[in-house]
C-alpha positions in Angstrom: 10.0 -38.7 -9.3 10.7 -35.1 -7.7 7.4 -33.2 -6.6 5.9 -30.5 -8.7 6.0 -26.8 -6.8 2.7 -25.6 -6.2 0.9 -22.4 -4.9 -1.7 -22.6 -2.7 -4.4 -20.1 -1.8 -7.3 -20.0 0.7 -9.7 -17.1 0.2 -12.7 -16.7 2.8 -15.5 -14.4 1.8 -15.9 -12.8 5.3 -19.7 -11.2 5.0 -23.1 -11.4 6.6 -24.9 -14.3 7.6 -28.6 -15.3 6.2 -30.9 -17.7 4.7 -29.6 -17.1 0.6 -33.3 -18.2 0.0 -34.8 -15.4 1.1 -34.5 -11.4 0.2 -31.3 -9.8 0.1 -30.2 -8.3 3.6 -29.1 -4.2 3.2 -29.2 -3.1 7.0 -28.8 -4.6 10.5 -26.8 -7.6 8.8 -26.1 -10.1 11.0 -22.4 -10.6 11.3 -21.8 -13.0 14.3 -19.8 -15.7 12.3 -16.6 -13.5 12.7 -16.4 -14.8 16.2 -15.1 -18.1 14.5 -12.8 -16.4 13.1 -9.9 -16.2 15.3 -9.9 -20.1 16.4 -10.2 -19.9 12.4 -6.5 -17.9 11.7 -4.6 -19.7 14.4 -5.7 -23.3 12.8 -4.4 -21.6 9.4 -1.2 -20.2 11.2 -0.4 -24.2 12.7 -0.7 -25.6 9.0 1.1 -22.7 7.7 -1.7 -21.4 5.6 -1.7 -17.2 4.7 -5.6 -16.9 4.0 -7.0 -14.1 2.3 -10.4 -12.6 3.9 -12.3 -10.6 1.6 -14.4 -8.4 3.8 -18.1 -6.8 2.8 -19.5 -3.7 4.4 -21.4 -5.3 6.4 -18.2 -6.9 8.8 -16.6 -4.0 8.3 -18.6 -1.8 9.6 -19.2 -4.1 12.3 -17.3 -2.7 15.7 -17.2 -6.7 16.6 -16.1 -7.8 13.1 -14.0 -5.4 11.9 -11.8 -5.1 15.3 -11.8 -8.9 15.1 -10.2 -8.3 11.2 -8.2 -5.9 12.3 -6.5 -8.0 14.4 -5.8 -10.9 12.3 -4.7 -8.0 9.3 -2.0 -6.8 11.9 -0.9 -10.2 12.5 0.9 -10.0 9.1 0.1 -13.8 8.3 -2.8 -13.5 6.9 -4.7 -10.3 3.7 -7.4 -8.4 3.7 -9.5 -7.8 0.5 -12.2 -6.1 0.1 -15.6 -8.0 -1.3 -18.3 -6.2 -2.7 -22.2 -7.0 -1.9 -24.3 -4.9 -3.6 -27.7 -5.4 -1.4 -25.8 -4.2 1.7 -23.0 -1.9 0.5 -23.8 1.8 0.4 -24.9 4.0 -1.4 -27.9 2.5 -2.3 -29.9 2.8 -5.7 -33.3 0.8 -4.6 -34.5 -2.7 -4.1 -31.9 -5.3 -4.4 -33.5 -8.1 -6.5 -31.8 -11.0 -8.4 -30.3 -9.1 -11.5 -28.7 -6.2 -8.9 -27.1 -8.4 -6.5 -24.5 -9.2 -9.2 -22.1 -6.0 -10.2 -21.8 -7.1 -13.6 -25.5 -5.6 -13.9 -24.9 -2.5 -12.0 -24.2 0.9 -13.8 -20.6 1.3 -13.7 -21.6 4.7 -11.7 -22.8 2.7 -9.3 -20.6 -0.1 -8.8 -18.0 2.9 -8.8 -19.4 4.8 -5.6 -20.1 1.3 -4.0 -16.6 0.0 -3.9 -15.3 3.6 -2.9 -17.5 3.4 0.1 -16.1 -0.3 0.9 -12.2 1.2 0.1 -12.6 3.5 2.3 -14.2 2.0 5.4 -11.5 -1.2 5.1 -8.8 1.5 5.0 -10.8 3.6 8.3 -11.9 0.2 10.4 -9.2 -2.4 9.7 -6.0 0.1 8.8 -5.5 -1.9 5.4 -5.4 -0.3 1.8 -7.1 -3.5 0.2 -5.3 -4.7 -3.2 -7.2 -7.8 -3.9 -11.4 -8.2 -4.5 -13.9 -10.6 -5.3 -17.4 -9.6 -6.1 -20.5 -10.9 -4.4 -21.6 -13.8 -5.9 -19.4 -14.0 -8.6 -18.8 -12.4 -12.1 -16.8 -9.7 -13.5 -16.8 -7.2 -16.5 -14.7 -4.8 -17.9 -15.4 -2.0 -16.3 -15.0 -3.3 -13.0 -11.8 -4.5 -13.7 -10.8 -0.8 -15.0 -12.4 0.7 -11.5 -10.4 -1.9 -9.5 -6.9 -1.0 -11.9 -7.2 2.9 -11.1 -7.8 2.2 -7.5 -4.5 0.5 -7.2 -5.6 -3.4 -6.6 -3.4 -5.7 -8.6 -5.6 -9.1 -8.2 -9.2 -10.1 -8.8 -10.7 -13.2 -7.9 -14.3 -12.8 -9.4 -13.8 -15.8 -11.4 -15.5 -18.9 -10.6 -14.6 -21.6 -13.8 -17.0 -23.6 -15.4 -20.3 -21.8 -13.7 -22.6 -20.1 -15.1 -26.4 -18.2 -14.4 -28.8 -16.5 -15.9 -26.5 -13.1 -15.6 -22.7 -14.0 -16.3 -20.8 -17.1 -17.4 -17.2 -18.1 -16.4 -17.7 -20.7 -19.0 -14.3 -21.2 -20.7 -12.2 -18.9 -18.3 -8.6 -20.1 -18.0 -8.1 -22.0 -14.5 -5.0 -21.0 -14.1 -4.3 -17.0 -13.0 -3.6 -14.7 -16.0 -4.0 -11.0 -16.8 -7.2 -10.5 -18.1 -7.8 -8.5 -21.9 -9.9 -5.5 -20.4 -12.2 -5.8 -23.6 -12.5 -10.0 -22.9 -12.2 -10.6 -19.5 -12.2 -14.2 -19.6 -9.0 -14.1 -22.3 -5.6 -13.2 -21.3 -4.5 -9.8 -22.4 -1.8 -7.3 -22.6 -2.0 -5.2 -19.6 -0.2 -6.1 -16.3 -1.6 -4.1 -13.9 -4.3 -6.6 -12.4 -3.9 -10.3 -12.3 -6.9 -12.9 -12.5 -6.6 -15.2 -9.7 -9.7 -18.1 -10.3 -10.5 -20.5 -7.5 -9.6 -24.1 -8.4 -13.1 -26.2 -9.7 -12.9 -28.9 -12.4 -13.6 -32.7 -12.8 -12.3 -35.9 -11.5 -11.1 -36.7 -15.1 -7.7 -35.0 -16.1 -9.5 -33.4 -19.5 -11.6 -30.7 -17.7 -12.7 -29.1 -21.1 -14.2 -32.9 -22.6 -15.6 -33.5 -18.7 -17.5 -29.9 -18.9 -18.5 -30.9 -22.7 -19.7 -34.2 -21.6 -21.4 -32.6 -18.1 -23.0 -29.8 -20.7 -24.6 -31.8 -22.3 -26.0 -34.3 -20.2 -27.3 -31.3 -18.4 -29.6 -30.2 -21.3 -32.8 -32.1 -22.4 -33.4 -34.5 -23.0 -30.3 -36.1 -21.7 -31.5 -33.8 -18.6 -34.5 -36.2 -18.5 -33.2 -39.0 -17.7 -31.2 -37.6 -14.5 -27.7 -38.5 -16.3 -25.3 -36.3 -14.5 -27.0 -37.4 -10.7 -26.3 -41.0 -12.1 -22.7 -40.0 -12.9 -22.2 -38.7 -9.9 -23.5 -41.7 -8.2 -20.8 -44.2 -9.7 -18.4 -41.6 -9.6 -17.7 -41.9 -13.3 -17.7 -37.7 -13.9 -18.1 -35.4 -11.1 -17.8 -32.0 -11.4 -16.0 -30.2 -8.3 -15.0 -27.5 -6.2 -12.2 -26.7 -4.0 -14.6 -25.6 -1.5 -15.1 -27.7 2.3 -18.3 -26.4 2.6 -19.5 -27.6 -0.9 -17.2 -30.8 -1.4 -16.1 -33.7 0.6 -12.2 -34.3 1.6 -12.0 -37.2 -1.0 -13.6 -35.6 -3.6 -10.9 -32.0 -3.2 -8.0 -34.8 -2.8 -9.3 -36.0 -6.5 -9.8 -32.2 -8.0 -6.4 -31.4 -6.6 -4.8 -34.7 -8.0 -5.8 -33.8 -11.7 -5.1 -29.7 -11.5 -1.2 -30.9 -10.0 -1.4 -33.9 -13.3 -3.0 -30.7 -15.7 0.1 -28.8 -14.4 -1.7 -26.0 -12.7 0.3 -23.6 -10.9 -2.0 -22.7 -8.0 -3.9 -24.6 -5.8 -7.3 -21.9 -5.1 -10.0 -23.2 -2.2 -12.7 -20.8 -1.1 -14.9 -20.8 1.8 -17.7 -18.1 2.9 -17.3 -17.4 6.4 -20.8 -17.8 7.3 -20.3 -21.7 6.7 -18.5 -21.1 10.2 -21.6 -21.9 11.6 -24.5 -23.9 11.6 -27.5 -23.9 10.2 -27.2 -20.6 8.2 -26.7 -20.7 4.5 -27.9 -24.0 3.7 -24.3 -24.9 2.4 -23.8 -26.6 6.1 -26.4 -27.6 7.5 -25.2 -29.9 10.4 -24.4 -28.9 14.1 -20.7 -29.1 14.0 -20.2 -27.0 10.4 -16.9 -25.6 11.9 -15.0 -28.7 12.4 -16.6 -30.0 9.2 -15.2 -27.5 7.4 -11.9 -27.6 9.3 -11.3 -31.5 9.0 -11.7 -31.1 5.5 -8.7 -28.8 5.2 -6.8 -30.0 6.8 -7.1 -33.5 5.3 -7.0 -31.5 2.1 -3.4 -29.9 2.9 -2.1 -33.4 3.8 -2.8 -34.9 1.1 -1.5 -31.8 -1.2 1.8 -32.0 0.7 2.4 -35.6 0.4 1.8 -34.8 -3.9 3.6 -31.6 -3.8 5.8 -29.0 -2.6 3.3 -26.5 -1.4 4.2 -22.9 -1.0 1.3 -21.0 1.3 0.3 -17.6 0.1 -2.0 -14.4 0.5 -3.5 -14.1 -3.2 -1.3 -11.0 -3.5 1.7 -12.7 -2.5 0.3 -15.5 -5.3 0.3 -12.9 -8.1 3.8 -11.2 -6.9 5.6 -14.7 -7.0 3.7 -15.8 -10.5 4.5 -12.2 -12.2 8.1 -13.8 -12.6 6.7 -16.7 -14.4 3.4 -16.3 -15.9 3.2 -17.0 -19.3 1.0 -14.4 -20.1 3.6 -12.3 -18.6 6.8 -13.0 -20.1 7.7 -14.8 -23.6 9.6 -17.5 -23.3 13.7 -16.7 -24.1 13.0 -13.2 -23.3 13.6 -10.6 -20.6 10.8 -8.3 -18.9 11.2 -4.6 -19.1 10.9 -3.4 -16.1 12.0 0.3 -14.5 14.1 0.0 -11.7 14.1 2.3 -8.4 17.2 3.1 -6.7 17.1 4.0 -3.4 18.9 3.4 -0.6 16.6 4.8 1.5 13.3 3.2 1.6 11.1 1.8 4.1 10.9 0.5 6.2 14.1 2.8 7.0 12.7 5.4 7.8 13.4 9.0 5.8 11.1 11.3 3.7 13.2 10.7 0.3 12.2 6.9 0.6 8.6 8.1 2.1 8.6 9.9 -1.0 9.2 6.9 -3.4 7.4 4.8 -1.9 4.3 6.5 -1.6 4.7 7.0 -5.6 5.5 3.7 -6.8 2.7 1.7 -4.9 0.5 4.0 -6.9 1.9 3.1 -10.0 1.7 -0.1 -12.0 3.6 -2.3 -9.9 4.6 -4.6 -12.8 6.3 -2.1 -14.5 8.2 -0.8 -11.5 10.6 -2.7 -9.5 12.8 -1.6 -6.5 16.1 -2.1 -5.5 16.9 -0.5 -1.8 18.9 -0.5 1.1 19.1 -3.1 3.5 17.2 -2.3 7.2 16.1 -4.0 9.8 12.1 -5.3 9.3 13.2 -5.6 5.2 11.7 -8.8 5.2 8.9 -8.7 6.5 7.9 -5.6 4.7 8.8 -6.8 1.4 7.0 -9.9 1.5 3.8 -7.8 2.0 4.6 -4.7 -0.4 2.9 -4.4 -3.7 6.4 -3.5 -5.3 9.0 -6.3 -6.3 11.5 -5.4 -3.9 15.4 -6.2 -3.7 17.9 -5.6 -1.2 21.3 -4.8 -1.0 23.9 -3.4 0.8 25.5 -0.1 0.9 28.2 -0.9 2.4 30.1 2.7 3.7 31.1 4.3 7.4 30.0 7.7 6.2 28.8 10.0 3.2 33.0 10.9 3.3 33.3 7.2 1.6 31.0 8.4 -1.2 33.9 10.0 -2.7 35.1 7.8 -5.9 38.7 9.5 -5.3 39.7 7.4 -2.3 40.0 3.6 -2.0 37.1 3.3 0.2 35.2 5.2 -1.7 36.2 3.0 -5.1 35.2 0.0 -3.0 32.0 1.2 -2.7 30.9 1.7 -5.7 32.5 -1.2 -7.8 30.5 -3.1 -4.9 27.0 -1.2 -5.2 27.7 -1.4 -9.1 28.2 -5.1 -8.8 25.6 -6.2 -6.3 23.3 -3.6 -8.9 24.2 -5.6 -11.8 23.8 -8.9 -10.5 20.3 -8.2 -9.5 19.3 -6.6 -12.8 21.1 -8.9 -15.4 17.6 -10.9 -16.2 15.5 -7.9 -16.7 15.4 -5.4 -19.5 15.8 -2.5 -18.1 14.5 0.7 -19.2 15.3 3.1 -17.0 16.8 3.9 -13.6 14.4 6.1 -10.9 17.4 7.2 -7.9 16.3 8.4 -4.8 19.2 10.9 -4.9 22.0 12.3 -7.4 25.1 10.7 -4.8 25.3 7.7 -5.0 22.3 6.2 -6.4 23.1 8.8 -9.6 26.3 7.6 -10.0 25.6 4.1 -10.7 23.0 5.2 -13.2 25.4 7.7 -14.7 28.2 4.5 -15.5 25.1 2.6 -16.6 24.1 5.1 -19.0 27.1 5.3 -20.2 27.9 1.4 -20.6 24.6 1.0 -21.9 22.7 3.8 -22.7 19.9 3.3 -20.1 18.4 6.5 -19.2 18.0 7.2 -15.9 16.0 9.9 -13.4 17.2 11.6 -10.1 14.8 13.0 -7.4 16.1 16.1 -6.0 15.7 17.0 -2.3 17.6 20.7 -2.0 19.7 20.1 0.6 21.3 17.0 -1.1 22.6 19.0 -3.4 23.7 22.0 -1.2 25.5 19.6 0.9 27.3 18.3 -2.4 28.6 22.1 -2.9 30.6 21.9 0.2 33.0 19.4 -1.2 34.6 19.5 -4.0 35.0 16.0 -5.2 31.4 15.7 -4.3 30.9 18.3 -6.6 32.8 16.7 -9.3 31.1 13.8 -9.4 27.6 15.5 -8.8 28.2 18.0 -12.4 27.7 15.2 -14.6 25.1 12.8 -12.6 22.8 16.3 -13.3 24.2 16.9 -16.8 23.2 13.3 -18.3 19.8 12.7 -16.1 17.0 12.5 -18.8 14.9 14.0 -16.0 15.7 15.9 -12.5 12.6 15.6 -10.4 12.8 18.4 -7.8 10.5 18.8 -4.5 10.2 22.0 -4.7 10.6 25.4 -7.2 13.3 26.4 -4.0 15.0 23.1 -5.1 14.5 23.4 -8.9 15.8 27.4 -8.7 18.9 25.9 -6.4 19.7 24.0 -9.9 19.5 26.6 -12.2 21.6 29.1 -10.5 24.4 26.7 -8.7 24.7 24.1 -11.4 23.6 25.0 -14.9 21.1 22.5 -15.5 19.3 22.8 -19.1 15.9 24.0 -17.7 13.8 21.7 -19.3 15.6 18.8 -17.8 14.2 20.1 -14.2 10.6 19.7 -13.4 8.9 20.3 -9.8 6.5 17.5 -8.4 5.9 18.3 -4.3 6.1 15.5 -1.8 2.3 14.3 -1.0 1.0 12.9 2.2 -1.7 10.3 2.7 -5.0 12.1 3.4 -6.7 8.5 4.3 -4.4 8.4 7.3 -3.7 12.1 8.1 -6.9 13.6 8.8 -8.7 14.9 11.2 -10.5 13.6 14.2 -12.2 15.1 17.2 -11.1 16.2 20.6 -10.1 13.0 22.5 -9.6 14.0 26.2 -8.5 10.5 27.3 -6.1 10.4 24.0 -4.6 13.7 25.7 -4.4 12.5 29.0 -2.7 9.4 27.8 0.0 11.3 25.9 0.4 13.7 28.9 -1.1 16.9 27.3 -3.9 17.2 29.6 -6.3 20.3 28.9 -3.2 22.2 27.8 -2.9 23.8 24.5 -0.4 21.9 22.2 2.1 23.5 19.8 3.8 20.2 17.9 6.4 19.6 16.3 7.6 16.5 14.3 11.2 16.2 12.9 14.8 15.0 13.6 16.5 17.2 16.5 19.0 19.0 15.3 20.0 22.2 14.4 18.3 23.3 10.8 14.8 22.1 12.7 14.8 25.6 15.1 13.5 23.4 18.2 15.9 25.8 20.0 14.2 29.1 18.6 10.7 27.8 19.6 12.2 26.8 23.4 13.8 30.3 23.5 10.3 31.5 22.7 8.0 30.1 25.2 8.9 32.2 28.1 7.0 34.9 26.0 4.2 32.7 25.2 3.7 31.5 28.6 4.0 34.8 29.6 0.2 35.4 28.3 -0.6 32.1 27.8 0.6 30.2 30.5 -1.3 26.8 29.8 0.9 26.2 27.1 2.7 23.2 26.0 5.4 22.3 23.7 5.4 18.7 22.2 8.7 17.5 20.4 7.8 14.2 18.5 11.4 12.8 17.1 14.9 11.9 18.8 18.3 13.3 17.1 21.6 14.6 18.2 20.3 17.5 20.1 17.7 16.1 22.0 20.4 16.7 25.3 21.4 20.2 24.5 17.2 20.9 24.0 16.7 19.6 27.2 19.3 21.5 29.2 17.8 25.3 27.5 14.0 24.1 28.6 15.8 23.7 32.0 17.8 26.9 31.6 14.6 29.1 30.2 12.8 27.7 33.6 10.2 26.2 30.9 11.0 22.2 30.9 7.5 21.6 32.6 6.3 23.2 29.5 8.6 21.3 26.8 7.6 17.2 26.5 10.1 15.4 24.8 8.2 12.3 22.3 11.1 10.2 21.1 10.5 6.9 18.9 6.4 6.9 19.0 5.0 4.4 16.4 3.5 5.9 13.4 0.2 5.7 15.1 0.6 7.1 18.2 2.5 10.1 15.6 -0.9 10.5 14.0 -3.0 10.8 17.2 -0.5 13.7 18.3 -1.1 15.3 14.8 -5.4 15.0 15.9 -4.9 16.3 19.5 -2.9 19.1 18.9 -3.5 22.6 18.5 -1.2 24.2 16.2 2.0 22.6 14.5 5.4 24.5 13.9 8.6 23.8 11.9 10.3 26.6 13.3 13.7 25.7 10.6 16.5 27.7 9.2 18.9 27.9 7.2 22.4 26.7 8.8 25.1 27.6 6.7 24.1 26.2 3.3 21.9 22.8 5.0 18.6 23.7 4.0 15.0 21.9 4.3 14.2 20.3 1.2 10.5 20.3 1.6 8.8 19.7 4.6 6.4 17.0 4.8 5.6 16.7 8.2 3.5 20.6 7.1 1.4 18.5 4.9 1.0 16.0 7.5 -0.5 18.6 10.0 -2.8 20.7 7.5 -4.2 17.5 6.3 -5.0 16.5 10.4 -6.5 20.0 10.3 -3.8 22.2 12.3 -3.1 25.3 11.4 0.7 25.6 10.5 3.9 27.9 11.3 6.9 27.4 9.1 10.6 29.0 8.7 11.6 30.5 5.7 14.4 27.4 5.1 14.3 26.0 1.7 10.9 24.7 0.4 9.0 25.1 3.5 6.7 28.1 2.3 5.5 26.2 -0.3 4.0 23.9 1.4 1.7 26.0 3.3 -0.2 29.4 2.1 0.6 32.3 4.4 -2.4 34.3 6.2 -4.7 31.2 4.8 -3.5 28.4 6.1 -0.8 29.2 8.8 2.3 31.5 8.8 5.6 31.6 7.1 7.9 33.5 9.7 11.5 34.4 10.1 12.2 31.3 12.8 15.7 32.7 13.2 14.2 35.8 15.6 12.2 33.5 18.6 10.3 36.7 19.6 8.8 36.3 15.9 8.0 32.8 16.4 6.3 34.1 20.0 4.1 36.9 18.2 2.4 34.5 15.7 2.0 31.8 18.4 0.7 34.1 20.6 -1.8 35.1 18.0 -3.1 31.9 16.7 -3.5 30.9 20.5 -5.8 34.5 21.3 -7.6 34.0 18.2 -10.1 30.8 17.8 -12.2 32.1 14.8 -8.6 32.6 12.9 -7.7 28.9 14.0 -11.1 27.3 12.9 -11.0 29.4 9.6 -7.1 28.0 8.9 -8.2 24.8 10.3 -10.8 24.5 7.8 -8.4 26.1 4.4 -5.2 23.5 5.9 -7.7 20.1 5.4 -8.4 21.5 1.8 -5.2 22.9 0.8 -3.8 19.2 1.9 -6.1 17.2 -0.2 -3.9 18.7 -3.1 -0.9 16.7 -2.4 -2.6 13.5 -1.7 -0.2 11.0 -3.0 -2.6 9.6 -5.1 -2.6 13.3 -6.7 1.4 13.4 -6.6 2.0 9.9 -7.5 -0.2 10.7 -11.4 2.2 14.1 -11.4 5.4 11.7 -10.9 3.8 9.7 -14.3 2.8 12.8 -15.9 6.2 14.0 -15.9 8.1 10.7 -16.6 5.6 10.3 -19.8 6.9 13.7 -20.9 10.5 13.6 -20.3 13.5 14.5 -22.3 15.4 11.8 -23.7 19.3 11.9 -23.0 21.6 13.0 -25.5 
C-alpha cells in the first residue's frame, strides 16, 4: 500500500514569557526565551522542517529578539508571521482584562491600529512584510479576517478545532485548511484571497465529530459529576488531543496523526508557544529540561509521520500556495481555475524596473486570481518558492532583441517556442486574460492568443519600448497590431501615453496612465549615520547620488563635466555613481581627464541594502538623462526612490522624468544636456540649507503618493474599467 502525501506545518507563537495566571503583561515584557531560538531553527533545518514563527510586539520590538528573528527570517528556511497580543501591542485603549485579551472582542478600530502597529515594526525590525497571522489566544471574526485581506496576508491560523471559552468557539470549524465565508468564518466560502490554515487537534478515534459529541457530553452535568472524561482518559478509550509537544505526549501526537492521515487530512498542523522553550514559565512545562522535552517529542513525532507518510515540510504560506491547486473549496472537480496570467520576461529576481513594476503590483493584488509566467534568472528558485504569486518559468530563448523579428528564422523559432512553452504551462487553467510586461514579445504571444481564442489581453507601456520599436521597421510591423487589439495599454507616464497618440494611432480610450510606485516602508528616511558614511567612503563630504545603468541616456557624463564648476565653490563635494553598465570605463577616464576622479566614486553591484543606506546618507540625488536620438527614459523610479528617502531631486527633461518630481517644490527639472545647467542648480541646493530642508520635507510627502500599495489599487482600478476588445 503506497503512502498518502501529506503537508506538514510547525507554527511557533514567538511572544513574551509570563505566568498566564496572573495579569496580562503590556510593557517591559520579558522576552528571553528567544535565545532558544536559534539551537531551535537549526534542529528544524536537520529534520527538514520550515517553521513558521508568529512574532508579537513584544519580540519584535525587542533589540535581542527581533535581531535574533531577523536572522532566522533571512535564512530563507524558515516564515515570519506576525501574532497579535492585545495586552502588549500598541496603541493601547486601557486595562487588558479577560474579554480584551481576545481580538474578537475588540472594536474593529482598534484591532485595526493594533495590527498596523505590529505590520509595521515586523517590516522595520526583522525586514519581512508578514503574510500569515494568528491571534493571541485564539479566535477570529469577520472583520479581522477583512483587515488581514486588505493588508495583503493570504493565511490565517486563528483557528484552534474543537475549543471553545466563554468568548469564541471553534466548535465545528473544518480541520482541514479552507477559505473562510467572510460572513461565517468557520464555513468555507467564496473568496480566495485568505486561506484558513487550523492547527491539527482531534481524538484517538477516527470519527472526530461522534468523539467530540461523546466528549461534549460527558463534559456537561451530570455526566460531568461523575469525572467521565478523566476516566476515559485514564483507559485511553477517548482522548481528546492536540498536536502540540508542550500539551501532549509523543505517543499520544503519533495516535492524533495516525487518524487525521486515516480521516484523509491534507496537512499535518503542530503548534508550540515559544515560551515553553523554557522552564518553569507558563505552567504548560513545568520541568527543568522543557526544551529537550519539547524537542524529543518532535522529533519522535516526525519519525513516526515519515514512516506513515510522504511528508512534504512547509512555511504555512508555502502550505496554502501548494493547496490553492487542490483545495476543494477552491476548484470544482472536472473543472479549470480562472486565473489571469502575467507575462513577463523580466521579473525578479532579474533585475529591471518593468518587472519591479509588476511585481510590486501583483503581490498587492489577490494572489489567487493572478498568476505569473516569467523569464528564467539565476536565484528563480529560491525566490519563487517564497513569493506570494504562483510563479512559472520559462525560457526566452534569443541572442538579441534583433531575433524578436518574426520575419527571420531565428526569430520564428522564437516565438513558436515562447508560444509553445506558454501554452503548455497554461493549458489547465482558464484563462481570462493576459497582463505583458511589454508590447514585443510578451504582446505578441497574447495578440496570436487573442486571436486563436479570444482571450483579451493588457500591455504595460514603458516609452522607450516603443520608441525603440519605431527604429525598425519589422519591429514596427509587428508592434501596429499588438497596440491595435490590447483591451487596455497601461502607460507609465502621460509622456508615454502622448508618445501613443501621436506615433501610433491608438483609440484614446484604450491608453490609460498609472506611474511606477516605490515602497515607502523601505525607502524612507533615516538620520545622519557618520559611521554608515565612513563605511561607504563619503566621509563628511556632501553627496550628489545617482542610481542607474551607465550609459549614455543616464547624463553621468554631463554631471562629471560639471563638477569642475561645483568644486570650484564647493570643493567638499562628492559624486556617488551606484550602478555598473557599458560606460562605466569611458566615465572613469573623463573624471580622470576633468582632474575630478578623487571627487567621482564609482558603486557597482551594491545589494539592495547597502542601495538604500546610500539613498539615507546622501545629500541630493540627480538623474541628469537625455534624450539620445529617440531612446528616451520611460519613467524614472529611482526619483521616487530618493524623495521618498527624503533627498531633494534634479532630473533631465528625457521622457517621463518631470513627472515624477514637482519643480521648485521638490527638486529641479533641468536641461541635463548643458552641464553648466546641471552646475547652477547643484550649486544652489548645496548654498542653500533652508531650500534643502523645505524640499526635503515636500519629496517624503509627494512620495507617499506613489506608494505601491497606492499604485497597485490604480493598476485594479483601471483593469476593472477596461475596454473590452472588439
Amino acid at each position: 500500500m503506497s503512502k498518502p502525501d501529506v503537508i506538514f506545518v510547525l507554527s511557533v507563537d514567538t511572544e513574551e514569557e509570563w505566568p498566564w495566571d496572573s495579569a496580562f503583561p503590556s510593557t517591559d515584557c520579558a522576552v528571553s526565551n528567544t535565545r532558544k531560538l536559534p539551537a531551535f531553527q537549526e534542529l528544524c533545518q536537520r529534520i527538514g522542517i520550515r517553521p513558521t514563527y508568529f512574532v508579537d510586539y513584544a519580540v519584535a520590538q525587542d533589540d535581542e529578539g527581533s535581531a535574533i528573528l531577523k536572522n532566522i527570517a533571512q535564512g530563507g528556511t524558515a516564515e515570519v508571521g506576525a501574532h497579535l497580543h492585545p495586552w502588549c501591542n500598541p496603541p493601547f485603549y486601557g486595562k487588558t482584562g479577560e474579554a480584551e485579551s481576545h481580538i474578537v472582542n475588540l472594536p474593529k478600530e482598534q484591532v485595526a491600529s493594533k495590527l498596523d502597529a505590529l505590520h509595521e515594526l515586523l517590516q522595520d525590525r526583522l525586514g519581512v512584510r508578514p503574510r500569515s497571522f494568528r491571534s493571541g489566544r485564539w479566535g477570529i471574526n469577520s472583520e479581522t479576517l477583512q483587515l488581514l485581506i486588505d493588508r495583503g496576508y493570504t493565511v490565517d491560523s486563528s483557528v484552534y478545532p474543537f475549543y471553545e471559552n466563554d468568548y469564541f468557539s471553534c466548535e465545528g470549524s473544518p480541520l482541514t485548511p479552507y477559505y473562510p465565508d467572510l460572513d461565517k468564518v468557520l464555513t468555507a466560502g467564496d473568496q480566495r484571497k485568505l486561506m484558513e490554515l487550523p492547527v491539527s487537534a482531534g481524538f484517538n478515534r477516527g470519527n472526530f465529530d461522534r468523539a467530540q459529541r461523546i466528549h461534549k457530553a460527558l463534559s456537561s452535568a451530570p455526566a460531568s459529576w461523575l469525572r467521565a472524561v478523566g476516566l476515559l482518559w485514564h483507559t485511553r478509550l477517548l482522548r481528546k488531543l492536540y498536536l502540540s509537544p508542550e500539551l501532549t505526549e509523543a505517543n499520544d501526537m503519533n495516535s492524533l496523526v495516525d487518524q487525521c492521515l486515516n480521516n484523509g487530512q491534507p496537512v499535518i498542523h503542530m503548534f508550540l508557544h515559544s515560551s515553553s522553550l523554557v522552564d518553569h514559565v507558563t505552567g504548560l512545562m513545568d520541568t527543568d529540561n522543557a526544551y529537550d522535552v519539547i524537542t524529543d517529542r518532535i522529533a519522535q513525532t516526525l519519525k513516526h509521520l515519515s514512516q506513515r507518510a510522504k511528508v512534504t515540510f512547509c512555511t504555512a504560506s508555502e502550505a496554502a500556495e501548494l493547496l490553492k491547486e487542490s483545495s476543494p473549496t477552491h476548484v470544482t472537480l472536472g473543472t479549470k481555475r480562472e486565473v489571469d496570467i502575467v507575462f513577463s520576461e523580466v521579473f525578479p529576481p532579474m533585475h529591471g524596473g518593468s518587472g519591479r513594476w509588476l511585481w510590486e503590483v501583483y503581490s498587492r493584488l489577490d494572489t489567487q486570481r493572478y498568476h505569473c509566467v516569467a523569464g528564467q534568472a539565476p536565484g528563480a528558485g529560491d525566490f519563487d518558492k517564497n513569493a506570494p504569486l504562483t510563479i512559472h518559468r520559462l525560457d526566452f530563448a534569443y541572442r538579441d532583441w534583433s531575433d524578436w523579428s518574426i520575419f527571420t528564422m531565428r526569430g520564428m523559432r522564437f516565438y513558436l517556442g515562447l508560444l509553445r512553452q506558454f501554452m503548455r504551462i497554461t493549458r489547465d487553467y482558464d484563462v481570462a486574460a493576459v497582463h505583458c510586461g511589454r508590447c514585443i514579445p510578451e504582446g505578441v504571444i497574447a495578440l496570436i492568443l487573442y486571436k486563436l481564442k479570444k482571450t483579451p489581453y493588457y500591455c504595460y507601456i514603458h516609452g522607450e519600448d516603443i520608441e525603440n520599436s519605431a527604429t525598425s521597421r519589422s519591429l514596427s510591423w509587428m508592434l501596429r497590431p499588438v497596440l491595435a487589439n490590447a483591451a487596455l495599454l497601461i502607460c507609465n507616464s502621460e509622456n508615454s501615453r502622448r508618445l501613443l497618440l501621436k506615433h501610433w494611432k491608438v483609440l484614446p480610450e484604450r491608453a490609460t496612465v498609472v506611474n511606477p510606485g516605490t515602497d515607502t516602508s523601505l525607502f524612507k528616511p533615516a538620520p545622519r549615520s557618520e559611521q554608515q558614511r565612513e563605511r561607504l567612503g563619503w566621509g563628511e563630504q556632501f553627496v550628489i547620488l545617482t542610481v542607474s545603468r551607465l550609459e549614455e541616456r543616464k547624463g553621468h557624463d554631463r554631471m562629471i563635466q560639471a563638477m569642475p564648476a561645483i568644486l570650484a565653490e564647493h570643493p567638499n563635494t562628492l559624486y556617488a555613481i551606484v550602478g555598473s553598465g557599458p560606460q562605466e570605463q569611458m566615465l572613469t577616464e573623463l573624471a580622470a581627464d576633468l582632474g575630478v576622479s578623487d571627487n567621482v566614486l564609482f558603486m557597482p553591484n551594491l545589494s539592495d541594502a547597502e542601495m538604500i543606506v546610500c539613498y539615507q546618507q546622501a545629500d541630493l540625488f540627480i538623474l541628469p538623462n537625455r534624450d539620445i536620438g529617440r531612446n528616451i527614459e520611460g519613467f524614472g523610479i529611482v526619483m521616487l526612490e530618493a524623495q521618498a528617502a527624503g533627498l531633494p531631486v534634479i532630473g533631465g527633461l528625457s521622457g517621463g522624468t518631470p513627472e515624477t518630481l514637482i519643480n521648485d517644490i521638490t527638486g529641479f527639472s533641468v536641461d541635463c544636456s548643458d552641464p553648466s545647467l546641471i552646475a547652477e542648480k547643484v550649486t544652489r541646493l548645496i548654498s542653500d540649507n533652508t531650500l534643502r530642508d523645505t524640499m526635503r520635507t515636500a519629496a517624503i510627502a509627494h512620495a507617499r503618493g506613489y506608494d505601491w500599495h497606492v499604485k497597485s489599487t490604480d493598476i485594479a482600478g483601471a483593469l476593472s474599467q477596461m475596454s473590452t476588445p472588439t
